[in-house]
Structure formats: structure tokens, C-alpha cells
N, C-alpha and C positions, 0 to 999 in steps of 0.2 A: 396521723398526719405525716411523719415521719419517711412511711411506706410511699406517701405520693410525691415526698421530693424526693425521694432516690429513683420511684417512675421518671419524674419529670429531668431528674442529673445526666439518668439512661440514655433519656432520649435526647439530651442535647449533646452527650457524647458520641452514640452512633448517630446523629446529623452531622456533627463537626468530621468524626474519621467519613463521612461518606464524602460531601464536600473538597476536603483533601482529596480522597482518593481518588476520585471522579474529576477533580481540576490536572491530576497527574496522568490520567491515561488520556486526557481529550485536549493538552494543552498546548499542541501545536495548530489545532482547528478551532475557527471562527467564522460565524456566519455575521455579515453584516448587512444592517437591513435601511433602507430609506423611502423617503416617500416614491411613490413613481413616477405621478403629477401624470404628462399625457407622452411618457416613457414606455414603446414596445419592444417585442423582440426583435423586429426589424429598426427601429432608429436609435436604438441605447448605444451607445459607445463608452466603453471603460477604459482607464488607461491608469498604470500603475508606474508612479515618477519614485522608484527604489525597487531593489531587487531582493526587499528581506522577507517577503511574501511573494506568493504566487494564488493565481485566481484560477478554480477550479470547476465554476459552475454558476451561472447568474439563472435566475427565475425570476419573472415580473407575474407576481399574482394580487388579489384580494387589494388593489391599493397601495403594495410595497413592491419593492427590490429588495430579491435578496441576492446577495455577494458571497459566494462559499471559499474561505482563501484558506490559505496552507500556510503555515511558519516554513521560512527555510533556514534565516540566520540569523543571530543577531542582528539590528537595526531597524529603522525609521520608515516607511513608503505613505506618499500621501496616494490614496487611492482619489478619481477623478471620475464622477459618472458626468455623461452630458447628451445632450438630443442631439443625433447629428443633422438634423433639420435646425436649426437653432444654434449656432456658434455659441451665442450669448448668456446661454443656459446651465449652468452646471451645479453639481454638487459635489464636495467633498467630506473624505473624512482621512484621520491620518492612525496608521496601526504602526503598533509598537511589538518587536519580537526580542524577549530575555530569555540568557538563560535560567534564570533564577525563575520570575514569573510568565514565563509562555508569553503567547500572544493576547495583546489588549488594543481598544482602539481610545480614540480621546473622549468617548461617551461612559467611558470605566467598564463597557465587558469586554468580557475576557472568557476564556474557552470556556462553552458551555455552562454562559450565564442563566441561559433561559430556565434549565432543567436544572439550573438552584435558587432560581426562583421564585420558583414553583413548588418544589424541595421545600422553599422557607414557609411558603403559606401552609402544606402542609403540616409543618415541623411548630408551628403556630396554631392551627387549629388541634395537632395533638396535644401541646399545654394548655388548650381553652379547656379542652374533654377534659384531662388529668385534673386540673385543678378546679372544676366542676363536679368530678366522681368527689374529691375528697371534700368538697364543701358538702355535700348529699349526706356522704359518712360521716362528719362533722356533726350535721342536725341530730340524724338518727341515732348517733353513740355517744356525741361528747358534744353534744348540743350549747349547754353556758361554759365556753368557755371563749379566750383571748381566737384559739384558731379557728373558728365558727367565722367570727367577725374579720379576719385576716382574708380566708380563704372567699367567703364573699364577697368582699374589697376587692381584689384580685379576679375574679370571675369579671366584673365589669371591666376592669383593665385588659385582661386577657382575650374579653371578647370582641375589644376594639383592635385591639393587635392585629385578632385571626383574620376580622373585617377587613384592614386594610392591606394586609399580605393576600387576602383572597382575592380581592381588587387589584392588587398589582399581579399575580399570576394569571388574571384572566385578561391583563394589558399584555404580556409577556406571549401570550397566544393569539389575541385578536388583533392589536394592535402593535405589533413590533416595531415599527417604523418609529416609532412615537415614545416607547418604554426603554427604556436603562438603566444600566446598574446605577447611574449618578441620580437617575430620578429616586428608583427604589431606596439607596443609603441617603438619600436626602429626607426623602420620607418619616424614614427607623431616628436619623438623627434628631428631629424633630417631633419624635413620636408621642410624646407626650403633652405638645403644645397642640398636636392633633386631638389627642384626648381630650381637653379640655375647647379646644372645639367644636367638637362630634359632641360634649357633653354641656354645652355652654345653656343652647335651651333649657334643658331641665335642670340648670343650676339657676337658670333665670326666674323660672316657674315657682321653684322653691322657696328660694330667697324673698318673690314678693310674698311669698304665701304668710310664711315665716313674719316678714314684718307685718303685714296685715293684722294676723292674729294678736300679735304681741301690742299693737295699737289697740284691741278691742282689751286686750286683759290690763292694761293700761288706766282706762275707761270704770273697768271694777274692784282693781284693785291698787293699791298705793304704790307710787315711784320710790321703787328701791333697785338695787343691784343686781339684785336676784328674778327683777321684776322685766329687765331688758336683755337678756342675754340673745333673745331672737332675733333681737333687732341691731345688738353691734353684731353677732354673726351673720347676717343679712346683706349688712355694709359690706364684709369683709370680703362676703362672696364675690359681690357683683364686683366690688371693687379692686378685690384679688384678679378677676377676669379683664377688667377695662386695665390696670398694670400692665399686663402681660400681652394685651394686643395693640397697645403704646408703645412698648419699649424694646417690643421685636425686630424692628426696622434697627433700633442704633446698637442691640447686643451681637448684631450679626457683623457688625463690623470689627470686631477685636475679637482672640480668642478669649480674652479673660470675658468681656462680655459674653459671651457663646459660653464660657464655664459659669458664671455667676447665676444668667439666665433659666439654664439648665438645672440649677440646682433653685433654683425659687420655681420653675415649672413642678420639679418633683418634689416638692413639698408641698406643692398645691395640690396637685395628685392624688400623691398620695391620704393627705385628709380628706378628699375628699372621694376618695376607695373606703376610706375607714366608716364617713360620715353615712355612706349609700351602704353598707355591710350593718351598720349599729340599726340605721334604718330600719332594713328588711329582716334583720336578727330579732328586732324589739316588736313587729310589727305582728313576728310569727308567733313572738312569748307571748305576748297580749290577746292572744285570741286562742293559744290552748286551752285545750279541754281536758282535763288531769281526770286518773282513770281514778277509779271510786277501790281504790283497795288502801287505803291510807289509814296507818294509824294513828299521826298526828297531822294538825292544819296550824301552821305559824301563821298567826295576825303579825305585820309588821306595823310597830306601833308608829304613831307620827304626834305634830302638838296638838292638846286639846284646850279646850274652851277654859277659860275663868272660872267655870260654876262644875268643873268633870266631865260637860259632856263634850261625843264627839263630833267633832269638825266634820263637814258634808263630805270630807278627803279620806278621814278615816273612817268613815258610818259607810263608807262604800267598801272598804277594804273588809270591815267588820263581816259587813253583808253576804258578800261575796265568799265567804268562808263561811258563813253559818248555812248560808244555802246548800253549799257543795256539802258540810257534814250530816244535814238532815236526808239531803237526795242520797247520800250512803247507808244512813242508817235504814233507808227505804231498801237500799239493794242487800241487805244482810250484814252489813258490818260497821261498829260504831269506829268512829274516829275522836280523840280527844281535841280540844281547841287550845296551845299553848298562845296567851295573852303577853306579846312580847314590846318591851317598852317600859323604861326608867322615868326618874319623875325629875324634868328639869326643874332649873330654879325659880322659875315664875309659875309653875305648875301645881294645883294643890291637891295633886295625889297622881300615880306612878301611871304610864301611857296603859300599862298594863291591867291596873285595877280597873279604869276606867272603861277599857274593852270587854274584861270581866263584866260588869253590873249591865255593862249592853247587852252582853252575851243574855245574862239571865233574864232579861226582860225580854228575847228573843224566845225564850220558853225552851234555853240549852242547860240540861240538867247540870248542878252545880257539880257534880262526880266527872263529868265530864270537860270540866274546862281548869287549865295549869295556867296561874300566873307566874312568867317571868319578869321581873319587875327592877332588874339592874343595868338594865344593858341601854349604852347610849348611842349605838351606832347601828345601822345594817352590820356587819361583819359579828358586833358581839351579839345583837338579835340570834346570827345563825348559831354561833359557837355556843351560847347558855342557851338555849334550847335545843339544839344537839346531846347535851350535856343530859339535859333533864327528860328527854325521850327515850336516851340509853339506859337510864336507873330504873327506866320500868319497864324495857321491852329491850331483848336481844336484836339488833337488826334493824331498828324501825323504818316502815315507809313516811317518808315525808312529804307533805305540800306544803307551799307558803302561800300566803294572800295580802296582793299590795296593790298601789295601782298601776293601771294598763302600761304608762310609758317607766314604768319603775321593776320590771318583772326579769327580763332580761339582767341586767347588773345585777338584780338581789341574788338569781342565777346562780351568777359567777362568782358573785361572792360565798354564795351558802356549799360550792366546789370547792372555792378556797379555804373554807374553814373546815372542811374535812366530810360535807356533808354529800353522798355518792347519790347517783339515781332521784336527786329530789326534783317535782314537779313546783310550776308556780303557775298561779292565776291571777288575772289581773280585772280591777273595779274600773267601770267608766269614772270618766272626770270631765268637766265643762269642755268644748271641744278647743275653745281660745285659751284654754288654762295648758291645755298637753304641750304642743310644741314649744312652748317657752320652756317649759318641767324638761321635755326632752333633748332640749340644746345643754340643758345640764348634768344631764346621766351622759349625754355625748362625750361633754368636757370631762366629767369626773371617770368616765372609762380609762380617755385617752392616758390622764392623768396616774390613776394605779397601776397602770403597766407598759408606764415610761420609759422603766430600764429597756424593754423589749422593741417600745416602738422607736425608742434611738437608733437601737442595735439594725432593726429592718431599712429603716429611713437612711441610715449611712448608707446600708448598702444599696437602697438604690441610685442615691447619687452619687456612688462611685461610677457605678453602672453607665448609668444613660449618662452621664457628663464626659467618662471615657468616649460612649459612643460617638455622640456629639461629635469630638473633638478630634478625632481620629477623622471621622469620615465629614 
């Protein structure tokens, strides 16, 4: 990852020296353009009330005027088009010549607006590509981890950028009369209220999905805490959106509004880059197919029944592992089954025994299944059977088996605990039971690697609040 943000620093450095450069050899030239309405070359009449410009060349094509003028000194000229059929008729605009920034007019371009653009959509769709290549690299090399889910976040953001810079370069070429640098940094300064625009449907979509579901699981099972998370995050959404297209009209009146604004825009944003990245991150783990060279298969244990057995949550986890180790031992190679899972206090025997005596009625040779039977978390799941995979095999190949919306995080976690190259597969579960489960692996992501999503989160709203506020 590292490699694609020094690509992507590159390339905003030779953008930036280009821009410079290119605003210094072309800065005493300006083309201005306006409508032409029923303006030709026989009845246009221009007239220039200051002498800090000079006009070098008018063309009436495609719908526009264009006005080709010269810097000559400092100062002010209001330029004056008007039909000389028509007294009544005119247009203006008024250009500005510094010596510091060249020539501008009162719509903010300035020398050789257009060919930056255009420049920017470019410069825009090359961070779509970059940060695209590295989410690719991401799956294929370092698939569970925090920059998987970052760089996919960011692919969505990014791709909305390249869109709307694409759209303004190709106003910048068909439509000149009409495009501006004040439209274009109006645009960017508000780019992220656009995003959640451009993204509002499918945040709408979701959100009822979201509570629908969480109303049916509702229906099956008991109102607890753990039981609504679809549904305050459902609220959150829509209502995160219905805030922010309320409150736009009165935060544009103050800069502090325009700052405040801007940073609850990018906080919406940005979760929901993370929420659309966890998404398709978890979407991808749940459906691998883990290749058959494995010497151990970790059941991730969960609670079981009063009487030892297991729950319809863990008999599919179980399942799902027994299957994959017998489809191996068909391909030539045995895998062992580590039974991983401590024995809570309401529990009358260890997650892991209990997976155990499953196992054996599944007809998995007792030689071939290790109980782990201390571990209370996913994280010590991975770390004590890491542990106990190392003591009988140099190197071991790993898979885990958990369920579908739990595959991804166990992932991350089983990296984090030192465990390299491990595969995970995931058990179906009731389809109104996942997305409740899954607003909770969302949460508890976000939540382990807080430190980092502070650190990314500041800096965006440093960023776009600067922007904002400058332009």
C-alpha cells in the first residue's frame, strides 16, 4: 500500500509543478467566452472601458463568443459585448491584470483555465486507477487486512471525484460559455455533499433493507441490544442524509457554518466509504473457496445449547469445515479439525468439546480433531490454535470456519495474531439473521482500529474543510 501512495503523492506533485508552470508561461493570455444568443460577425460590437487589456481576436461559433485578450498592465477593464442592431442588448464582463497573478476575469479564470481543467479530471481519474490497482493488490496479497477495506472505501469516493471532474472537462470543451473556474471550485468545495448525493439512492435502498430485515429477526427472536443495531443504524443513515440536505441552505451563510458543515459532511463520508468497503470486503470472504492444501481447519467456536449441543449458528460453522476436510481428504491430503472455544459460565462443557463429539458423529476420525478449549474471544481463537498447529507442524497451512458475515474480521484478526497466508470460509445463516450480525462486525471493525481511523478521519477534514473554505 505504501508503493500506491507515493504513486498517488507523484502524481499530485507533477500535477501541482505542471499547473504552476503552465499558469507562468500562459499568464498574460485569456480567452473569454459568452453566450452569443443571435450575435454575428457582422453585428457583434465589443468595446473595452480600460486600457489594461487588449483584444486580439473575437470568434462567434458552436453557441459562444469567444474574446481572445492580452494582459498589458496592471489594472481593471470592463469588457462590453452588444448587438449593434439592438442598443438595448449587452453583455459584460470585467478582467483583472496583476502582477503577481496574471490575468483573471470576475468568473475566477484565469490564464489557461480550461487546460487545467481538464488537467484536473485527468489528474483525478489517474488517483481513481492508483487507488483501484492498489485495492486489486490488496485482495490478491494482503486481502484481511485494515487497507483492503480503506482502499475500497476510497475507490467509491474516488470514483465519484474522477466522474464529476470528467463532467466538468467535458463542460470546459462543449460548453464554455456556461463553465467556470467559480462553478468548477464550487463544485470540489462542496464535493463531498455531492457524494452523498450521487450516493443518496443507494444509501436509501440499504437503509430500508436494513430495517426491513431487522423487523423480521425482531419477529424470531427477543428484543435486546444486540437485536436492533440495523435498525438504529437505518435511522442514522436516512437521517444522517435528511440533516445534511436541511441544513445546507443556513451552513452556507457563515464560514463557521461552511466549517462545521464540512466536517459532519466528511464524517458521513467517510463511514460511509468504510460501511460500502466492509460491505464488498465481507461479501468477497463469504463466498471464497479455500484451496484444499490445508493442514489445519479452525472451527470458530460460538454459545451452545443447555444440553452441549449445537446451535443451528455453530452446526453450520461445524459443517462447513467438516465438509471442506473430507472434500480434501478425497484430493490426497488429510487436514486436522482444531475445535476452538472455552466454556462460558452458563455453559456445561467447553465450545470446543462440544464441536468435538459433533465432529465424531460426523464420522471425523478422533486422530484427527484438536480441542482448543480456553480461548474466549476470536483473537485468542486464532492465537491458541496457532500455538497448537505450530507444536506439530513446521509452517502450517491454515483455514478457519465461521459464519458468512463473520469471515472477513476473523481474517483480520487471525493477521493480527501472527497468523500469515490463512484462508477462511464461511456457513449460511438465516438471511434476516446476517445483516443485523453484520452491522455488528461493521461496528466492531470500525472500533479495533480506531487509532487509525481517527488518524485518516482528521485528515480528511482538514482537507475538504480547508477546501471548502478557501474557495
Amino acid at each position: 500500500m505504501k508503493k500506491y501512495i507515493k504513486i498517488a503523492l507523484w502524481i499530485t506533485i507533477f500535477f501541482t509543478i505542471f499547473v504552476l508552470c503552465y499558469r507562468l508561461v500562459i499568464r498574460e493570455r485569456l480567452t473569454v467566452y459568452l453566450p452569443s444568443g443571435n450575435l454575428t460577425e457582422e453585428n457583434i460590437v465589443v468595446e473595452l472601458d480600460g486600457d489594461s487589456v487588449s483584444l486580439q481576436k473575437t470568434v462567434i461559433k458552436n453557441g459562444y463568443v469567444a474574446l481572445f485578450i492580452h494582459g498589458e498592465h496592471e489594472g481593471e477593464t470592463e469588457i462590453r459585448v452588444s448587438n449593434k442592431n439592438n442598443s438595448g442588448m449587452y453583455m459584460n464582463r470585467f478582467v483583472t491584470v496583476s502582477n503577481i497573478w496574471g490575468i483573471t476575469d470576475d468568473n475566477g479564470n484565469f490564464a489557461g483555465y480550461k487546460v487545467i481543467g481538464i488537467c484536473n479530471a485527468v489528474y483525478c481519474i489517474g488517483l481513481f486507477i492508483v487507488i483501484f490497482v492498489a485495492y486489486k493488490h490488496s485482495v490478491k496479497n494482503k486481502f484481511f487486512s485494515y487497507e483492503t477495506v480503506f482502499a475500497n472505501g476510497f475507490v467509491l469516493l474516488s470514483l465519484i471525484t474522477a466522474g464529476i471532474s470528467a463532467m466538468n472537462a467535458y463542460r470546459f470543451i462543449a460548453e464554455p460559455q456556461y463553465m467556470n473556474m467559480n462553478t468548477m471550485t464550487s463544485m470540489f468545495s462542496t464535493i463531498l455533499y455531492n457524494v452523498m448525493q450521487f450516493t443518496s439512492p443507494m444509501i436509501i435502498l440499504f437503509a430500508v433493507a436494513l430495517f426491513l430485515s431487522n423487523v423480521v429477526l425482531l419477529t424470531k427472536e427477543k428484543l435486546r441490544p444486540a437485536n436492533i443495531c440495523a435498525i438504529i443504524l437505518s435511522i442514522l443513515m436516512i437521517g444522517g442524509l435528511y440533516f445534511a440536505y436541511r441544513v445546507k441552505y443556513y451552513a452556507d451563510k457563515s464560514e463557521y457554518g461552511i466549517v462545521l458543515y464540512n466536517m459532519y459532511c466528511t464524517i458521513y463520508v467517510y463511514l460511509e466509504c468504510m460501511l460500502f468497503g466492509m460491505i464488498n470486503c465481507s461479501l468477497i470472504a463469504a463466498k471464497h473457496k479455500c484451496s484444499y492444501d490445508k493442514d489445519f481447519v479452525v472451527i470458530l467456536g460460538c454459545r451452545i445449547r443447555k444440553d452441549g449441543s449445537l446451535t443451528p449458528l455453530l452446526k453450520g460453522r461445524a459443517d462447513k469445515a467438516i465438509d471442506f476436510v473430507k472434500k480434501q481428504a478425497e484430493n490426497g491430503k488429510q487436514a486436522k479439525l482444531i475445535c476452538s472455544g472455552g466454556q462460558g459460565n452458563d455453559e456445561v462443557m467447553s465450545e470446543g468439546e462440544a464441536i468435538k463429539r459433533y465432529a465424531l458423529e460426523q464420522e471425523i476420525d478422533e486422530e484427527h480433531i484438536i480441542v482448543e478449549d480456553k480461548s474466549k474471544n476470536t483473537l485468542e481463537n486464532m492465537k491458541f490454535s496457532k500455538a497448537i498447529a505450530e507444536k506439530i507442524v513446521d509452517e502450517p497451512t491454515m483455514a478457519f470456519s465461521t459464519t458468512g458475515y463473520h469471515v472477513f474480521r476473523s481474517g483480520v484478526t487471525a493477521v493480527n495474531s501472527g497468523i500469515e497466508n490463512i484462508e477462511g470460509m464461511g456457513s449460511k445463516t438465516k438471511w434476516y439473521f446476517g445483516p443485523n450480525a453484520f452491522v455488528r462486525e461493521f461496528v466492531g471493525l470500525i472500533n479495533s482500529g480506531k487509532k487509525l481511523e481517527i488518524i485518516v478521519l482528521a485528515l480528511m477534514i482538514v482537507t475538504f474543510t480547508a477546501f471548502a473554505v478557501i474557495f
